[in-house]
KELUM-214756 format. One line per field, with one value per residue (C-alpha): residue number from 0; x, y, z. Coordinates in nm, 4 decimals, padded with zeros to 6 digits, always signed. Example, Ala and Ser with C-alpha at 12.3 -4.5 7.8 and 13.67 -1.06 7.14 Angstrom:
! residues 2
n: 0 / 1
x: +01.2300 / +01.3670
y: -00.4500 / -00.1060
z: +00.7800 / +00.7140
***
This chain:
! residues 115
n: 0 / 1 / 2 / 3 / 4 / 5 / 6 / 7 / 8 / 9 / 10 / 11 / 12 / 13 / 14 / 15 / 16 / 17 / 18 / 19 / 20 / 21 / 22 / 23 / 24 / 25 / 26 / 27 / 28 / 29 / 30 / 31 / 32 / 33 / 34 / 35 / 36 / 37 / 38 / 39 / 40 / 41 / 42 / 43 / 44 / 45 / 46 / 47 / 48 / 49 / 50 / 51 / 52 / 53 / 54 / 55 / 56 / 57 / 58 / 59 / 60 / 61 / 62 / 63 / 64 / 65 / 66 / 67 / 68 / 69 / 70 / 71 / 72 / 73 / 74 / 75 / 76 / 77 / 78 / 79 / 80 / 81 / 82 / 83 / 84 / 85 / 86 / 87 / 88 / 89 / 90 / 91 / 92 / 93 / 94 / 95 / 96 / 97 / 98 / 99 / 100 / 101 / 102 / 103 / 104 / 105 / 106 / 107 / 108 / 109 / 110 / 111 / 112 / 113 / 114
x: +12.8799 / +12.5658 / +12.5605 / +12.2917 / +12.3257 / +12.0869 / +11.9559 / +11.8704 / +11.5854 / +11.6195 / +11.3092 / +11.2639 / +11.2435 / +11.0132 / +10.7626 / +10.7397 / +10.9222 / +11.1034 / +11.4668 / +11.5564 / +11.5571 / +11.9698 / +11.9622 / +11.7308 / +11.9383 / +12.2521 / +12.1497 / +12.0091 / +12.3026 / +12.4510 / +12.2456 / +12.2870 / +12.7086 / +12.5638 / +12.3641 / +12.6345 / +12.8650 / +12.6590 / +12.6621 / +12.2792 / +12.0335 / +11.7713 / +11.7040 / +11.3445 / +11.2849 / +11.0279 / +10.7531 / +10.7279 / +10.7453 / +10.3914 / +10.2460 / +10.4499 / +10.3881 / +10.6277 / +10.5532 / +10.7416 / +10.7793 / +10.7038 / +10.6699 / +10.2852 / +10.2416 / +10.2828 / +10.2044 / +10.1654 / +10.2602 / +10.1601 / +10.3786 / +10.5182 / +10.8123 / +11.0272 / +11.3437 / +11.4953 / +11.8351 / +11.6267 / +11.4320 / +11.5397 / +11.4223 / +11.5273 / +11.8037 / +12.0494 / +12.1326 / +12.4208 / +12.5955 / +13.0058 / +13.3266 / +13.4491 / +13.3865 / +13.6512 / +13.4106 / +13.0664 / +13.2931 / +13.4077 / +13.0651 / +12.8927 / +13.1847 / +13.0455 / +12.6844 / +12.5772 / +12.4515 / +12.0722 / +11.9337 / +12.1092 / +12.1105 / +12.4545 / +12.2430 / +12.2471 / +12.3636 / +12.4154 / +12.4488 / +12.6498 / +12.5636 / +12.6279 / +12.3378 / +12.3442 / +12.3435
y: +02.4451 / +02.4845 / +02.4993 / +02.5781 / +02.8033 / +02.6564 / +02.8964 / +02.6420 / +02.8105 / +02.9449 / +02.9776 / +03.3269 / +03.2558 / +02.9738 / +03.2257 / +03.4000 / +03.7090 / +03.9598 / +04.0100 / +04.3517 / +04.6424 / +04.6256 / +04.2453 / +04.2652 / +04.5760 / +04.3772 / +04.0595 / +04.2897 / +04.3976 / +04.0873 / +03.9431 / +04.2540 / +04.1736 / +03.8099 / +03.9463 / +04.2182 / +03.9205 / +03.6999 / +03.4467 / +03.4486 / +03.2034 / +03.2467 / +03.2936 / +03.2622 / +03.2787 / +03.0189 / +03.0379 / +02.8517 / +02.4881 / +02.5688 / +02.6194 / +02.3277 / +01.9065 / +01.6425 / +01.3070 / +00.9927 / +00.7055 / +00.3316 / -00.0029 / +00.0241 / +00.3734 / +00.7062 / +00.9144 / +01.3311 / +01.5125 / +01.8227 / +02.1349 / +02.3028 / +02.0923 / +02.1626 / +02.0405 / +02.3659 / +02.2519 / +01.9739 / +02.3000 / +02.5122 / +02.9112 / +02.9652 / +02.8700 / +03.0505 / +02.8823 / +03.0231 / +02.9470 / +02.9536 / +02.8400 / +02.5893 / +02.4949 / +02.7359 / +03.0052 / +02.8519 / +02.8488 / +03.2224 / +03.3393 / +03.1647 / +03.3023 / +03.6673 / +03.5862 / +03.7976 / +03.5637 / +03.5351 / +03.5032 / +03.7957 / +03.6520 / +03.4974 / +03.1571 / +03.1473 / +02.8611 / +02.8035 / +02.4714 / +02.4595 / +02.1754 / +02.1237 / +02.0694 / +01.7512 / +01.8787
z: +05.9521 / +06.1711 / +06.5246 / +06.7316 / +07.0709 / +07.2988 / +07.6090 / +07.8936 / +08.0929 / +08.4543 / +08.7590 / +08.5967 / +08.2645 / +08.3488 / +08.5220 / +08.2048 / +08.3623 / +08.0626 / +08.0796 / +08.2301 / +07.9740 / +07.9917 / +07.9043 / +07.6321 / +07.5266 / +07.5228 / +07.3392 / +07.0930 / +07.0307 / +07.0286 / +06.7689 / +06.5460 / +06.5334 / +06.4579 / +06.1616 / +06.0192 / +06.0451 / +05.8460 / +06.0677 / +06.2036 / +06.0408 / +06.3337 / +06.6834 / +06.9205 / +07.2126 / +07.3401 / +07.5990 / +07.9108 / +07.9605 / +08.1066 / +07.7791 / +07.6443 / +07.6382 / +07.6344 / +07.4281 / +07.5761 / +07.3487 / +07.4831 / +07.4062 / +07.4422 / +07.2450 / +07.2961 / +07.6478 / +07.6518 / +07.9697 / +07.9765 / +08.1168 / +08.3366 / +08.4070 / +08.6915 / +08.6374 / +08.4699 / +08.3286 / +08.1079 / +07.9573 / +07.6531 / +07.7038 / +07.3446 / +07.0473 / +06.7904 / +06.4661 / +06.3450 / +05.9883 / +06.0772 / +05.8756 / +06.2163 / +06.5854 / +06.6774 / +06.5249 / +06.6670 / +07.0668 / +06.9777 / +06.8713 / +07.1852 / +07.4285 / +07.3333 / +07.4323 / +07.6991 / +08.0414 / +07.8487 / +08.2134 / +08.3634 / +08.6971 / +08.6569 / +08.6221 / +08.2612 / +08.0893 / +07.6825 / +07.5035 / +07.1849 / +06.9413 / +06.5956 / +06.3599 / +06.1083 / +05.7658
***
């Protein structure tokens, strides 16, 4: 079963600012237990909704608005597919993440991908 592990953005993640050296330290590790587990299909970081565009469908066509956008809970910072035997095991797996912001404002979104 897939499930992706989707890292909603946060004000400093949407200026572009790095995780501290500890963070970045920690979700390494986190993603190496993913990969000895052989659970990790892929995980990227993205940039900034400022370097991003959103497409709205209508009626009449098709309109592009371009980024930043500045509601941050509507943003994803980044995603983790991971290949897992259940739900149970996609919840445990996400439970372990570290807080990807690191500023106790982090916030993860577990969905399960149509295969």
């Amino acid at each position: 079963m897939l499930f992706m592990l989707i890292v909603k953005a946060s004000t400093n993640s949407e200026a572009g600012n790095l995780p501290s050296a500890e963070l970045r330290e920690a979700m390494s590790m986190y993603n190496e237990e993913l990969v000895k587990a052989g659970v990790r299909v892929m995980a990227k970081g993205l940039h900034p909704s400022s370097n991003g565009l959103r497409i709205s469908y209508t009626e009449g066509g098709s309109v592009v608005t371009e980024g930043p956008f500045h509601e941050t809970k509507d943003i994803t910072a980044g995603f983790i597919l991971i290949d897992v035997k259940s739900k149970e095991e996609a919840v445990e797996w996400a439970m372990r993440m570290p807080d990807p912001q690191g500023y106790g404002e982090g916030q993860v979104e577990l969905r399960q991908v149509f295969e």
